[in-house]
Each structure stands twice: as structure tokens, then as C-alpha cells.
MIPAFI-961496 format. One line per 4 residues: their letters; for each residue x, y, z of N, C-alpha, C, CB. Coordinates in Angstrom, 1 decimal, decimal comma, always signed. Glycine has a CB too. Layout:
A = X/Y/Z/X/Y/Z/X/Y/Z/X/Y/Z  ...
***
This chain:
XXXX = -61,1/-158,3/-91,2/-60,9/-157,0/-91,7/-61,3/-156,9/-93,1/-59,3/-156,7/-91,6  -62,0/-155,7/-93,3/-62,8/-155,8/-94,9/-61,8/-154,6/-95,4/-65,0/-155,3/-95,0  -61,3/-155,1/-96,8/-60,6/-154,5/-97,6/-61,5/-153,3/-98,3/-60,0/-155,7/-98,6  -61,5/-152,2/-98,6/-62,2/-151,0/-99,5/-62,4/-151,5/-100,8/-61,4/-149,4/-99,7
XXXX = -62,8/-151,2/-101,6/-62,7/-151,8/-103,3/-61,6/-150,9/-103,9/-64,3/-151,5/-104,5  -61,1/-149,8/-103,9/-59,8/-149,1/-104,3/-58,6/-149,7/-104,0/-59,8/-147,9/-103,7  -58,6/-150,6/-103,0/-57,6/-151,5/-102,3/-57,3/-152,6/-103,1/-58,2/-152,0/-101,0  -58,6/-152,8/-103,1/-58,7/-154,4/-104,2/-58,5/-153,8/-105,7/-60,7/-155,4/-104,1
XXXX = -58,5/-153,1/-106,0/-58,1/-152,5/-107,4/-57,2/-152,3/-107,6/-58,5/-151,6/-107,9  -56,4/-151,9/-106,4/-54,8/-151,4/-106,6/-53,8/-152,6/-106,7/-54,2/-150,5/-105,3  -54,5/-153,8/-105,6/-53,8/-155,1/-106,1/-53,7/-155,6/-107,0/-54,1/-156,1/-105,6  -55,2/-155,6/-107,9/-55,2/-156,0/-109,4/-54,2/-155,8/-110,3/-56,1/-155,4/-110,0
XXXX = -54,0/-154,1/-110,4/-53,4/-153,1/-111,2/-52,0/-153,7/-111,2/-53,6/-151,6/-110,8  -51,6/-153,9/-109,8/-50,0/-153,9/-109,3/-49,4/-155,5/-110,2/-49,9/-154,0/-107,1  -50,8/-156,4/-109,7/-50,3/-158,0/-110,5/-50,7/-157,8/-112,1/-51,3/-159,7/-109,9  -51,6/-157,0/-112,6/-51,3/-157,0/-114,2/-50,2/-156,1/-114,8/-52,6/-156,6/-114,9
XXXX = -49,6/-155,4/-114,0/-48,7/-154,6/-114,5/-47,1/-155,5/-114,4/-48,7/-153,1/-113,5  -47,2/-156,4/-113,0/-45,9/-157,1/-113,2/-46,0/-158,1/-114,1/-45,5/-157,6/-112,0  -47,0/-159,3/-114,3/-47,3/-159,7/-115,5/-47,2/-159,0/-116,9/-48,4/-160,0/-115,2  -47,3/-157,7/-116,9/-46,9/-157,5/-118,6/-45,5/-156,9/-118,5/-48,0/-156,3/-119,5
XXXX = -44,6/-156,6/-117,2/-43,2/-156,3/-117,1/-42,7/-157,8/-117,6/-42,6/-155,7/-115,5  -43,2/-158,9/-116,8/-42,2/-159,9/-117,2/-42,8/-160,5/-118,5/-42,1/-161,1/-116,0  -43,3/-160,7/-119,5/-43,8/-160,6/-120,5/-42,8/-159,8/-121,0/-45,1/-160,3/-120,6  -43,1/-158,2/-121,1/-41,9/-157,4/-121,7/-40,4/-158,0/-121,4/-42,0/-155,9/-121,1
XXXX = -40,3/-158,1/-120,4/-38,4/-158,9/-120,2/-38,0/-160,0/-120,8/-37,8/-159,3/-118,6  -39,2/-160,9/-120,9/-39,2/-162,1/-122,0/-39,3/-162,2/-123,1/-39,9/-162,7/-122,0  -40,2/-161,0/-124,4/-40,0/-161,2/-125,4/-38,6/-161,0/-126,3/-40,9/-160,7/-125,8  -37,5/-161,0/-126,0/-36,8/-161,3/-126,3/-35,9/-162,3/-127,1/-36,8/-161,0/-125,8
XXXX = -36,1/-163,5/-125,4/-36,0/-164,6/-125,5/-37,1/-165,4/-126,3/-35,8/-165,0/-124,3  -38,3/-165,4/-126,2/-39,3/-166,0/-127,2/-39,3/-165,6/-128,4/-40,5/-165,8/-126,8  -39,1/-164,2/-128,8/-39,0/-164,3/-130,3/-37,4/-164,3/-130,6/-39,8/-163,1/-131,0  -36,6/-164,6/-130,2/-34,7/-165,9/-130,5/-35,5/-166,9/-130,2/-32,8/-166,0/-129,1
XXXX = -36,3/-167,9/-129,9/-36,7/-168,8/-129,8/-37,3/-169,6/-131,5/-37,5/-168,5/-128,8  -38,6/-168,7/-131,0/-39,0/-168,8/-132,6/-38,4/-168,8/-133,4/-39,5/-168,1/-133,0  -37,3/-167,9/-133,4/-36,5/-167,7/-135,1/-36,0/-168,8/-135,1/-35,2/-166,6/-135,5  -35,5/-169,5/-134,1/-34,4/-170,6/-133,5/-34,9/-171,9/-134,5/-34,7/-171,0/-131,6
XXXX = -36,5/-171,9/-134,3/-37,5/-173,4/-134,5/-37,7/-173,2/-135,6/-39,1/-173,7/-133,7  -38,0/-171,7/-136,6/-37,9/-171,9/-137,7/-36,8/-172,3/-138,9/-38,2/-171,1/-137,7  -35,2/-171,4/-137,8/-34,7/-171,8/-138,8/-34,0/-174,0/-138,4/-33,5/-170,4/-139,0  -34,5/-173,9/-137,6/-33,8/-175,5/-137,3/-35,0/-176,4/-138,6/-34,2/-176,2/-135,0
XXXX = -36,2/-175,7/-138,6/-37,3/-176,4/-139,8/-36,6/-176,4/-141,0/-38,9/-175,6/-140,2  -36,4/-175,0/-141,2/-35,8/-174,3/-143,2/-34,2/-175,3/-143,3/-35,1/-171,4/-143,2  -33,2/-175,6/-142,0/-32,2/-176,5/-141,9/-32,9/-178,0/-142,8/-31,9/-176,7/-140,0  -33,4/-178,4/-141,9/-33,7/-179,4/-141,8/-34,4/-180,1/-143,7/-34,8/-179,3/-140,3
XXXX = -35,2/-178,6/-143,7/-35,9/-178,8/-145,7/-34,8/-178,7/-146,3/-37,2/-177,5/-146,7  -33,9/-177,9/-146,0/-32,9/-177,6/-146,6/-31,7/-179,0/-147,3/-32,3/-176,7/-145,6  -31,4/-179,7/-145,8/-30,0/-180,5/-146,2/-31,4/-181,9/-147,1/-28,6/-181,4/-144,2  -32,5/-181,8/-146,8/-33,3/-183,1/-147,8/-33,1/-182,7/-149,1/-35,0/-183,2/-147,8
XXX = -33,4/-181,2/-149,6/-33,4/-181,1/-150,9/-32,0/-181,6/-151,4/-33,7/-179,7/-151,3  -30,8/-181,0/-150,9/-29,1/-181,3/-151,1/-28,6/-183,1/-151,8/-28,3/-181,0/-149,2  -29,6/-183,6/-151,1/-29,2/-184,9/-151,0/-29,9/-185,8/-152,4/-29,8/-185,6/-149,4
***
């Protein structure tokens, strides 16, 4: 069975759209992540200077 090319474009569209939904539902968690690693670094310069 041969697929149309509008067919095959609509599959495309449908997997780059859910790829940038779950992307969107994730940046949340990745950037609390980030802040996370930065501030565990600025911690970490922090208690050296103290000492």
C-alpha cells in the first residue's frame, strides 16, 4: 500500500509537534535543574572561602 505525500507530512507534523509538547512539559523541570547545579557549585565556592 503506497502512502500519498500529504499522509507522510501529516505524520511528520503530528511527531514534531509532540516532541515540542514534551519539551514544553519539561522545561520546567530542566531549568529547577539547572538552578539546582548552579547553586550546589556557588554552595560548594562558598563554604571554601568560609574556611
Amino acid at each position: 500500500m503506497r502512502k500519498n505525500k500529504s499522509q507522510t507530512m501529516l505524520v511528520y507534523a503530528t511527531l514534531i509537534a509532540f516532541v515540542v509538547m514534551a519539551l514544553l512539559a519539561m522545561s520546567g523541570y530542566i531549568q529547577r535543574r539547572v538552578q539546582g547545579i548552579y547553586k550546589a557549585a556557588g554552595d560548594a565556592f562558598g563554604d571554601e572561602e568560609q574556611r
